[in-house]
C-alpha positions in Angstrom: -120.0 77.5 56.6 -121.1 74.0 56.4 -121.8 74.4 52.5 -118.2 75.9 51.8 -116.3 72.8 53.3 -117.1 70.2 50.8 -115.9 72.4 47.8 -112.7 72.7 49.3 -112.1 69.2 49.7 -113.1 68.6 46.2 -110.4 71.6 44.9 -107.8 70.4 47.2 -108.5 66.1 45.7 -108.7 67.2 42.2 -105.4 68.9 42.3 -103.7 66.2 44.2 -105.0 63.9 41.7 -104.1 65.8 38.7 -99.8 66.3 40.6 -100.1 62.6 40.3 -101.3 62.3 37.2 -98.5 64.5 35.9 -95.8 62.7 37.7 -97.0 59.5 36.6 -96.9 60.4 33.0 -93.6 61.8 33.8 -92.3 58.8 34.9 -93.9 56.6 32.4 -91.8 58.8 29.5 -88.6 58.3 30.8 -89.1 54.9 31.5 -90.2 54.3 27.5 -87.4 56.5 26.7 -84.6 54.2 28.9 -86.1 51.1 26.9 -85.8 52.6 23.6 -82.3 53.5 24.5 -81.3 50.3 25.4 -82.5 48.5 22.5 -81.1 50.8 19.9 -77.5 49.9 21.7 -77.8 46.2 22.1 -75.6 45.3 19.1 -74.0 41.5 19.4 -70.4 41.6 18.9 -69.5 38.9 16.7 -66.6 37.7 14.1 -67.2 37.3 10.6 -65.5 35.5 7.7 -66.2 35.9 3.7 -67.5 32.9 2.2 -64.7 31.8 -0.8 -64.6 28.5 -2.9 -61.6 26.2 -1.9 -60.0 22.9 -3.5 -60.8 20.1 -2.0 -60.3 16.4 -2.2 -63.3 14.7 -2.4 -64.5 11.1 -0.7 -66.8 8.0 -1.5 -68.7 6.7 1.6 -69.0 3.3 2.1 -69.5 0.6 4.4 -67.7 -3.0 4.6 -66.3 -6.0 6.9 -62.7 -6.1 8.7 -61.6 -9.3 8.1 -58.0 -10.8 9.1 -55.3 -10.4 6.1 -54.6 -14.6 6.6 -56.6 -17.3 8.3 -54.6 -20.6 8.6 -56.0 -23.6 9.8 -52.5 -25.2 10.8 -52.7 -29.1 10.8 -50.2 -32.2 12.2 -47.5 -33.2 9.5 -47.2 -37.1 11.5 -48.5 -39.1 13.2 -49.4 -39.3 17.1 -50.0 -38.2 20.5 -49.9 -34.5 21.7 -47.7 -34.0 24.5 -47.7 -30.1 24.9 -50.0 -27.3 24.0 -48.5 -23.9 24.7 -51.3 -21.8 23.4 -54.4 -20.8 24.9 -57.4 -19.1 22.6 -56.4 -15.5 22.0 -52.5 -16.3 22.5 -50.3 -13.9 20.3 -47.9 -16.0 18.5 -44.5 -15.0 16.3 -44.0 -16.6 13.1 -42.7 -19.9 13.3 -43.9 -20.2 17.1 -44.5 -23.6 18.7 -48.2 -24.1 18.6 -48.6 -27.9 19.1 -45.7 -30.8 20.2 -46.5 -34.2 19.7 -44.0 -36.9 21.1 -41.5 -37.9 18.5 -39.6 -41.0 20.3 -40.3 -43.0 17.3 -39.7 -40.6 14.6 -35.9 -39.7 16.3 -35.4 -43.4 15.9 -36.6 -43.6 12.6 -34.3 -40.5 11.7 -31.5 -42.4 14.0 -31.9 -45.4 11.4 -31.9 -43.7 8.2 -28.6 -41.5 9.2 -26.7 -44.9 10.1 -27.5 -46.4 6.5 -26.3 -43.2 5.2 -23.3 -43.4 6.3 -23.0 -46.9 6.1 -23.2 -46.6 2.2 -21.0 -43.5 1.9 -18.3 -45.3 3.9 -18.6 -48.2 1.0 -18.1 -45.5 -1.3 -15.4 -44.2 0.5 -17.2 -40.7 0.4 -16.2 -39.0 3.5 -16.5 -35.3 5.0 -19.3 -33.9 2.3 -16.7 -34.7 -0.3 -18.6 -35.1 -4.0 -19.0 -38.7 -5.3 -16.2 -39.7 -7.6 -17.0 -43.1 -8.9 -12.7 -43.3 -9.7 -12.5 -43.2 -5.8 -14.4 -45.8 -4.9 -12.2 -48.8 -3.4 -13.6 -51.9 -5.6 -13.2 -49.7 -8.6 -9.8 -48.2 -7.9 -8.6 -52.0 -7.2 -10.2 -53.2 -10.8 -9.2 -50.2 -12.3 -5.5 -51.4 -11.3 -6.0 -54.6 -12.2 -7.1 -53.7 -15.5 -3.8 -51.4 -15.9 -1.5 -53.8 -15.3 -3.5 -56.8 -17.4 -3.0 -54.2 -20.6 0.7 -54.0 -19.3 1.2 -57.7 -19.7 -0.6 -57.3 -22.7 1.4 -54.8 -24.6 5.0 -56.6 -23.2 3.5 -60.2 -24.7 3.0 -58.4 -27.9 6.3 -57.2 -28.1 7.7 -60.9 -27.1 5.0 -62.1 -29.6 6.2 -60.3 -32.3 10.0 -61.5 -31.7 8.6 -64.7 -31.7 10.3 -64.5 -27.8 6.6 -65.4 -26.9 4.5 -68.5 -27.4 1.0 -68.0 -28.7 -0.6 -70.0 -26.1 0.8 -67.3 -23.5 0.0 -64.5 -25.5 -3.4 -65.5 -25.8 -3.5 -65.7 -21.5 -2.3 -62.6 -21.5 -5.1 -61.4 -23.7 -7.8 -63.1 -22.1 -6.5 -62.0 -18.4 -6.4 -58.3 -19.9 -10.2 -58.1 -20.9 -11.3 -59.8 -18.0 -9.9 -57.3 -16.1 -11.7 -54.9 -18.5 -14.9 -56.6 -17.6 -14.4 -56.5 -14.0 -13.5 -52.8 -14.8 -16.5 -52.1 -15.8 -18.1 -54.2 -13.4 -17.0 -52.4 -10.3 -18.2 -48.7 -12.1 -21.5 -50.0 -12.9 -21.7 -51.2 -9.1 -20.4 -48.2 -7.7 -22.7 -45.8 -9.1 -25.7 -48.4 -8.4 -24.4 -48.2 -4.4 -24.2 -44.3 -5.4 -27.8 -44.1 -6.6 -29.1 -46.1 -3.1 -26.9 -43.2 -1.7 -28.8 -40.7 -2.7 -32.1 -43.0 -1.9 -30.8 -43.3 1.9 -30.0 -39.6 1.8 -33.6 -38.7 1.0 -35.1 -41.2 3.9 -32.5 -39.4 6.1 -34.0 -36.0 4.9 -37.4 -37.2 5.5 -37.1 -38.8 9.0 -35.2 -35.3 9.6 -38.7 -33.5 8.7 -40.5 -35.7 10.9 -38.8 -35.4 14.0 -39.0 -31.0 13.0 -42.7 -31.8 12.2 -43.0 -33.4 15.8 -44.1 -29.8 16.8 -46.5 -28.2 14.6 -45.4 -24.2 14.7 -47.2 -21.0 13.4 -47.1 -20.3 9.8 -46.8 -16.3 10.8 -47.4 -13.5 13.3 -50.7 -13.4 14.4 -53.5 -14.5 17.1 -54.8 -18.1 17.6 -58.4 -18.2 16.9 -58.9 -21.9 18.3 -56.7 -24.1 19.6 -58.4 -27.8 18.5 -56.8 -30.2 20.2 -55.6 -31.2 24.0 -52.5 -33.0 25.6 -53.0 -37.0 25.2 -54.9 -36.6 22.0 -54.2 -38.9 19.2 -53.3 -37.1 15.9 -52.8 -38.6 12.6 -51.2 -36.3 9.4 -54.0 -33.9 8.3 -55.4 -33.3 11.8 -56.4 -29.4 12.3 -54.8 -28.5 15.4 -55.4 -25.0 15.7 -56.4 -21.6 13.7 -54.2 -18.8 13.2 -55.2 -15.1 12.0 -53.0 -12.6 10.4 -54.8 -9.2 12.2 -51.7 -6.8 11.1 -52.6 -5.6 8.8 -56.5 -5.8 8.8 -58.7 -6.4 5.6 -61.5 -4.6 4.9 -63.9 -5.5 1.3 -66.1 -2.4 0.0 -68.9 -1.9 -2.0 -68.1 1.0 -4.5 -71.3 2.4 -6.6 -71.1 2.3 -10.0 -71.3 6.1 -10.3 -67.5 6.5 -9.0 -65.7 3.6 -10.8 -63.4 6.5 -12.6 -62.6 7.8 -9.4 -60.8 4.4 -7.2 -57.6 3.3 -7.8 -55.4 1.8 -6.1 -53.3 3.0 -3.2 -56.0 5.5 -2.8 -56.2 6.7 0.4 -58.9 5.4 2.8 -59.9 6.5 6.4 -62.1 4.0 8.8 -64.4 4.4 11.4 -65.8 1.4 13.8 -68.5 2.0 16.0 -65.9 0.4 18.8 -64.2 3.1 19.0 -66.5 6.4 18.7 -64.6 9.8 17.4 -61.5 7.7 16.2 -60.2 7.0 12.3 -58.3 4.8 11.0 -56.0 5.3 7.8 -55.3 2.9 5.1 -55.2 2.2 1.3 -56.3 0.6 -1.6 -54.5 -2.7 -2.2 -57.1 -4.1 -5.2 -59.9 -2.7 -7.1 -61.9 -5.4 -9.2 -61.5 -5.7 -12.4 -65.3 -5.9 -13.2 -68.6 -5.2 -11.7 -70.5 -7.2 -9.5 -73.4 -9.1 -11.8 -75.7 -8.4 -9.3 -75.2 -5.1 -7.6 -73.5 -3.4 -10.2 -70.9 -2.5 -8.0 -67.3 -2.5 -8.1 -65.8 -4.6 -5.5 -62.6 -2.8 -3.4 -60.5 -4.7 -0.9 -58.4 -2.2 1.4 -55.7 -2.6 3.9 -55.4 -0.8 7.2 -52.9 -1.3 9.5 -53.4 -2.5 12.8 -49.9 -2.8 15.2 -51.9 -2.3 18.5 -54.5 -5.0 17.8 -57.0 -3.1 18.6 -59.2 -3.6 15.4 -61.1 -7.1 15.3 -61.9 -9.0 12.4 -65.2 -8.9 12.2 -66.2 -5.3 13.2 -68.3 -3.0 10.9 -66.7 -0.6 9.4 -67.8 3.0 7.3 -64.8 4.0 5.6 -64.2 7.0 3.2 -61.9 6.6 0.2 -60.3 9.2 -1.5 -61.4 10.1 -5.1 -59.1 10.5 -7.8 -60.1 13.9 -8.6 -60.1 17.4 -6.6 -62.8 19.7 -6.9 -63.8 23.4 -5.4 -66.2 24.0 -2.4 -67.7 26.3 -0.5 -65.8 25.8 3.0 -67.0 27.6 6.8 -65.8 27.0 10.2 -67.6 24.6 11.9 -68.2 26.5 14.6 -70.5 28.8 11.9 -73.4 26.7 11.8 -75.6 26.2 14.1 -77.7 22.9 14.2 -81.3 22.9 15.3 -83.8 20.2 15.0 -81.3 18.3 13.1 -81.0 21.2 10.0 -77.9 23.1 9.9 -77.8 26.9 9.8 -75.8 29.7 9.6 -76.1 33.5 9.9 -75.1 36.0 7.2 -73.9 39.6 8.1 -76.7 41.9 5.6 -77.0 45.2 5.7 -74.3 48.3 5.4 -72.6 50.8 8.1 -73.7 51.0 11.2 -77.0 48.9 10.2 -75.6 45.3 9.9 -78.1 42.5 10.6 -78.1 38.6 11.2 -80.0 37.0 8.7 -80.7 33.0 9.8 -80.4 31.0 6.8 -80.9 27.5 6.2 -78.0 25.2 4.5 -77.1 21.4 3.3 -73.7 20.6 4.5 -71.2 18.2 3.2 -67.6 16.9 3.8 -66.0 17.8 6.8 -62.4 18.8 5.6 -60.2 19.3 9.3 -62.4 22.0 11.2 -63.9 23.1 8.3 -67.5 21.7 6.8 -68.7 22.1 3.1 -71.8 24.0 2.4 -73.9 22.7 -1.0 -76.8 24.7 -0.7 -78.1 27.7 0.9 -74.6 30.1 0.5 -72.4 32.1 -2.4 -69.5 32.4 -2.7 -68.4 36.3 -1.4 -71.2 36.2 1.7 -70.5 37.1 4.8 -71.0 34.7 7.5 -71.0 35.2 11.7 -68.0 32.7 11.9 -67.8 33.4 16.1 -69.5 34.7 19.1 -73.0 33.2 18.1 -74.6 32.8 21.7 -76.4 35.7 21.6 -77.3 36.0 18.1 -80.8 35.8 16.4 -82.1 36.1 13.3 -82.3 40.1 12.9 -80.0 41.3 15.9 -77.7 44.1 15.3 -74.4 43.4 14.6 -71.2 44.5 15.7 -68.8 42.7 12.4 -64.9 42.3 13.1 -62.9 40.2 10.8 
C-alpha cells in the first residue's frame, strides 16, 4: 500500500500540469490573435491633397538700412539771443512749426525804420494805396509839366504877334528862352522823379528784408517730422549759420538694398517690396521701389535699390536693420503644399506621400527643400512631383509606413 501511493501522486501532478499547460497555450493564442487584430485595424485617418504646379510671383531677398526720407539740420537766419525753445529731443513737430525764437527787439525796429522811409518816399511821389508809379503823377513833374505847357503857349501866341510884326523881337526871343527853360526843368523833374522812384524800390527791398528778419526771429521746421537734437538753449548767443537743431522726415521711411547682379532684369521700379525688422518679430511691412541705379556698384557688382515704405504710426526707426523681399518682374510656376504638410525635424522639412492602392495605402516619409512662403502655402523645390499625393492634415499620429485612411 505504501508503494501504490507515490504513483498516484505522480498521475494525479502530471495531469494537473499538463490542464495547465493547455490552458496556458490557450490563452497565449488568443492573446497573439487580439494583437494581430488590432494592428491590422489601426489605420490613421488623415486628409490628403494632390500635389499641382501653381503661378507664382517670385521674390529677391535682401537686406539694407531704414534711414529717414529727410535730415535737416535747421540753422538761425539772424543774429542773437534765444529766448524760447519749445522742443525737447524726440518732439514731433508739423511743418513750419516753431523750433527756436530768438528775441527780435532790434530787428522790429529795424523793420519799423525801413517801412517809415518807404512811405516817406512814396508820399514824395505821391504814390498812395498800392497805386502803380506814374512818373506824370508825381507833384514836381506835374507842376513843370505845366509850366512847360503854358511857356509853349506864350510861345506859339508871340509867333503869331511876331509874324504880324504886333511883336518885338526882343520879346519874342523871352518868350522863347522862358519856353525851353521850362522844357529843361521838364525834363528835370522826370529824370528826378524816377531817380526818387528807383530809391523807392531800394527802400521797398530794406522793408522786405527787415520784414524777413523779424519772421526769421523764430527759426521753424522745414517739414513734418521728429527732432533728432535740439543744439541750443535759452540765453544762448546765435549768429546767422548757427545749427540749432535736426529734423528727420520718418514718414515715409528709406530703406537702400543691395540687389545681386543675377536679378538686375527683374527690379524696376514701383515694384513691390515687403520688410521685416527684428523689432517687431512676425510683422511686415509693405512698400515700393522709388529708384533703381542706373549702374552697378564698381565694387560689389551690385545694383544699388532705394525703396520707400510708409511709416504713419512712427513705429519704424531710422536706423533699424531691415530683410526685405522685392517682388520680381516675372511670374513663374511652383509646386505649392499647405504648410501644415510638412513636418520639420532637426531643422529638414518633410512631408508624407499617400503610396499604395485600395485598402493598402501607406505613409511614405520623404525628405524636401522648401522655398517661398506664398500666404499659407510653402514652395517645394526638391523632393516632390507634380500629381503626388501628400497627407495635407491629421499628421499626429502618422509615421513613415502607417496605414492610411485618405479623404480628400
Amino acid at each position: 500500500m505504501t508503494a501504490r501511493f507515490p504513483f498516484r501522486v505522480s498521475t494525479c501532478s502530471l495531469l494537473a500540469v499538463a490542464a495547465l499547460s493547455v490552458l496556458a497555450t490557450g490563452c497565449g493564442r488568443q492573446q497573439t490573435g487580439a494583437i494581430a487584430a488590432e494592428g491590422e485595424t489601426a489605420a490613421v485617418s488623415v486628409g490628403s491633397l494632390t500635389v499641382v504646379e501653381e503661378s507664382i510671383t517670385r521674390f529677391i531677398r535682401v537686406s539694407g538700412t531704414l534711414v529717414a526720407q529727410e535730415k535737416a539740420e535747421v540753422s538761425a537766419e539772424i543774429n542773437g539771443r534765444v529766448v524760447a525753445t519749445p522742443i525737447e529731443r524726440g518732439s514731433r513737430v508739423g511743418a513750419n512749426a516753431e523750433l527756436i525764437r530768438i528775441s527780435g527787439a532790434e530787428v522790429a525796429a529795424q523793420a519799423d525804420e525801413a517801412q517809415a522811409n518807404v512811405a516817406q518816399i512814396e508820399a514824395r511821389l505821391g504814390i498812395a494805396g498800392g497805386e502803380p508809379f506814374d512818373v506824370e503823377r508825381v507833384p514836381e513833374v506835374a507842376s513843370a509839366k505845366a509850366s512847360h505847357q503854358l511857356a509853349v503857349s506864350e510861345l506859339n501866341r508871340a509867333r503869331q504877334l511876331s509874324e504880324q510884326r504886333l511883336l518885338s523881337a526882343a520879346e519874342f526871343d523871352q518868350r522863347s528862352a522862358q519856353a525851353e527853360a521850362a522844357a529843361r526843368q521838364y525834363d528835370t523833374a522826370r529824370n528826378g522823379a524816377l531817380q526818387q522812384y528807383q530809391s523807392l524800390v531800394a527802400a521797398r527791398a530794406r522793408a522786405s528784408l527787415a520784414k524777413k528778419a523779424v519772421a526769421d526771429a523764430t527759426v521753424r521746421a522745414p517739414f513734418a517730422g521728429v527732432v533728432a537734437e535740439r543744439l541750443v538753449s535759452v540765453g544762448d548767443y546765435v549768429t546767422r549759420g548757427t545749427k540749432v537743431a535736426t529734423v528727420l522726415r520718418i514718414d515715409p521711411l528709406r530703406v537702400e538694398l543691395t540687389v545681386p547682379a543675377l536679378f538686375v532684369a527683374e527690379v524696376v521700379g514701383g515694384r513691390a517690396v515687403t520688410l521685416e525688422v527684428d523689432a517687431f518679430p512676425g510683422e511686415t511691412f509693405t512698400g515700393h521701389v522709388r529708384f533703381v541705379s542706373p549702374a552697378l556698384n564698381a565694387e560689389s557688382r551690385a545694383l544699388i535699390v532705394e525703396a520707400e515704405v510708409a511709416n504713419e504710426d512712427g513705429r519704424l526707426k531710422p536706423g533699424l536693420f531691415a530683410t526685405a523681399r522685392i517682388e520680381q518682374a516675372n511670374r513663374a510656376d511652383a509646386l505649392l503644399v499647405p504648410a501644415a504638410a510638412i513636418r520639420t525635424v532637426a531643422g529638414t522639412p518633410r512631408v508624407f506621400v499617400v503610396g499604395g492602392a485600395g485598402n493598402d495605402r501607406r505613409a511614405e516619409e520623404r525628405v524636401v527643400a522648401t522655398g517661398q512662403v506664398i500666404g499659407d502655402k510653402v514652395e517645394i523645390t526638391r523632393g516632390l512631383q507634380a500629381g503626388e499625393v501628400v497627407v495635407a492634415s491629421g499628421l499626429e499620429r502618422v509615421v513613415d509606413g502607417v496605414r492610411l485612411t485618405v479623404t480628400r
